[in-house]
N, C-alpha and C positions, 0 to 999 in steps of 0.2 A: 117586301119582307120588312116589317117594322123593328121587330123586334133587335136587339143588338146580341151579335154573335161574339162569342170570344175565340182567339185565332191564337194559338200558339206555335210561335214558330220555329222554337226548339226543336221540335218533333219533328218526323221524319213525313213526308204527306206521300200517298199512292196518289198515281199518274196514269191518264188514260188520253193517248195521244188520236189526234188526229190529223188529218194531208192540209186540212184550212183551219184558220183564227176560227172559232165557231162561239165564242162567248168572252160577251165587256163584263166588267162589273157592274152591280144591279139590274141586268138584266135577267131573266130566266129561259131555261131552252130544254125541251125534251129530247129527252136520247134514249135511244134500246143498245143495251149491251148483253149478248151473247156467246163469245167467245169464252173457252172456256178458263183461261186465264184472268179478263176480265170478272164473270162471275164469284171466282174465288178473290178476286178485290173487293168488290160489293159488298159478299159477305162480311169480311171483315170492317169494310166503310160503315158498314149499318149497325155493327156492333161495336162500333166507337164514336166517336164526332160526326160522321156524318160528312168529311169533308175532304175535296179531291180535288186533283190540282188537273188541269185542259191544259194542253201543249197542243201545238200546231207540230208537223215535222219538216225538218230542213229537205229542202226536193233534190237532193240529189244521188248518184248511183251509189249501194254500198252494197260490198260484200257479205255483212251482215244483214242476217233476216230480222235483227232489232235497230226499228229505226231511228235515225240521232235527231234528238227533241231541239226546236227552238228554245234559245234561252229564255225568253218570257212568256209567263204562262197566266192564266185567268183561276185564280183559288175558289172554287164552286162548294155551295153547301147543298145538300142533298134535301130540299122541302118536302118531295113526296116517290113515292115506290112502290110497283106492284111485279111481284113476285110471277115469273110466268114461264112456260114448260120447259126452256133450254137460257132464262137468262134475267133480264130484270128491262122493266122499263122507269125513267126516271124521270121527275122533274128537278132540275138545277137551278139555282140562285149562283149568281157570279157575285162574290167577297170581296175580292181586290184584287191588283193587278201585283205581280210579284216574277222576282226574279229565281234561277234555280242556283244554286249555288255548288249543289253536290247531286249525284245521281247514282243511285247504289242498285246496280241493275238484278233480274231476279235472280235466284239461286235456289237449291236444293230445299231449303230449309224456308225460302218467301217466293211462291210461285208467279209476284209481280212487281214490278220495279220500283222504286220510291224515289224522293228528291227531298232534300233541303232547301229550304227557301229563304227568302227575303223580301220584305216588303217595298212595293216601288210606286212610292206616293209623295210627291211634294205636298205638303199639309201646311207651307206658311202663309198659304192664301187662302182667309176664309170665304166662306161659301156668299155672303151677303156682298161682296168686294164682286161678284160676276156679277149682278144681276142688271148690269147694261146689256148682258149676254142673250138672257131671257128674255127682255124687250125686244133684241133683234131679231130672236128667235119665234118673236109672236107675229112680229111683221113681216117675216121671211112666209109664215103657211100663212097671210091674206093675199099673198100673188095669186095668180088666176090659175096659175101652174099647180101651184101646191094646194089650192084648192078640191083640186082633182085626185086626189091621191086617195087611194082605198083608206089610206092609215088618218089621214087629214082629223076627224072628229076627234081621233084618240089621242096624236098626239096634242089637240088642243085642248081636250082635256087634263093630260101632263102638265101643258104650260100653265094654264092657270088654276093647277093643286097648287094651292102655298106650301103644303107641306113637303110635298118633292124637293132633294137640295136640286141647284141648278147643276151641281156636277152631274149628281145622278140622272137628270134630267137628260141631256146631253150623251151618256151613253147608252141609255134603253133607247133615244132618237134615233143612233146610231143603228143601234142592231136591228130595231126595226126597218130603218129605211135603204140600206146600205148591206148589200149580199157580197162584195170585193173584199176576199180575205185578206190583202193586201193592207186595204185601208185598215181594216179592223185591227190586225197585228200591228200597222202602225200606231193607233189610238189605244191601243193594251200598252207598248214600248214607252207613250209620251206619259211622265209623270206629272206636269204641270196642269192641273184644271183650264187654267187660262186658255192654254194653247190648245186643249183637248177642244173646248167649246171653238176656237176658231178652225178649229180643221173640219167639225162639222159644217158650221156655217158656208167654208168653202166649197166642200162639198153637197152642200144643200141651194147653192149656186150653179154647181157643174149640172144639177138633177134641172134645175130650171130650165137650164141655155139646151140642153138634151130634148125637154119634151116641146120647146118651141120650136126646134131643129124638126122634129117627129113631125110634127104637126106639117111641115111647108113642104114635105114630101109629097110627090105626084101621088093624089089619093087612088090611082089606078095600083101602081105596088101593092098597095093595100090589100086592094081590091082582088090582086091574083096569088097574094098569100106571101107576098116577098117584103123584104125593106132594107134600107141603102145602112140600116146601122148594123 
């Protein structure tokens, strides 16, 4: 998404949670929302901004049938929409990473919940100050491991867009390569580009030492449909 969005945070943003982290910033992600309280968000999404805020939920038991949102969320803009017989399918742009500050649940008169928010971005490190980041990240997919990876052309493509920042870089990496809601939420939580790119990296380590591990497995497992991981 090139273009530059305007975010006001004044406003009060609707909220569509889910059980895992499912969207970094800049990256993009399709969803179907059918529920009928969800729909009646939509509608209103699409006749305003366009923009919605992705929570993950806290995993534990509650009395209430509405469940209590993680505080960090993924602010999503709504790129494209097709309207369909019980609900809407969507594609998502992830905005930025932000925190909730207030959470004003539904009522009579707003049939879905909304949140105040806050922006949660260290911005004193510019984007040119990583790009030792990027070098390491272009030598990490010529291993032999990262070679092999279905995503491998694409994200090499990524690496050497000049136009891509290296932040951005680093969290579309992420969501592509990386399904552990864990880590994701973690990487939504860390506001420092820096540290964002070395958590990748570490984990673009752990993928390594994983598929050499895979690999030295008695290829008989294999063979009968099983495996030690």
């Amino acid at each position: 998404m090139s273009e530059q969005v305007a975010i006001k945070f004044k406003q009060k943003f609707p909220v569509i949670s889910f059980p895992e982290t499912m969207l970094l910033p800049h990256a993009v992600m399709p969803i179907t929302v059918v529920e009928p309280h969800y729909f009646a968000m939509m509608n209103h999404v699409l006749d305003s901004n366009g923009q919605i805020a992705l929570a993950s939920t806290v995993d534990l038991p509650s009395a209430s049938c509405v469940s209590e949102l993680r505080k960090t969320v993924c602010l999503g803009q709504v790129v494209q929409h097709e309207k369909i017989h019980n609900g809407y399918n969507l594609m998502l742009y992830g905005l930025c990473r932000a925190e909730i500050m207030h959470e004003i649940p539904a009522s009579d008169h707003n049939a879905f919940r909304t949140v105040k928010l806050r922006p949660l971005e260290d911005n004193g490190q510019e984007d040119h100050e990583l790009e030792i980041y990027r070098v390491e990240l272009l030598h990490f997919m010529f291993r032999p491991n990262m070679e092999r990876l279905e995503q491998h052309k694409t994200i090499m493509d990524w690496i050497v867009e000049s136009t891509m920042p290296i932040s951005s870089l680093f969290e579309v990496v992420a969501c592509t390569l990386f399904q552990d809601s864990e880590f994701r939420y973690k990487l939504l939580c860390e506001p420092s580009k820096e540290t964002r790119c070395i958590l990748v990296l570490k984990e673009l380590e752990k993928l390594d030492i994983a598929i050499s591990m895979a690999d030295k497995q008695p290829k008989d497992r294999w063979e009968n449909g099983t495996s030690l991981n």
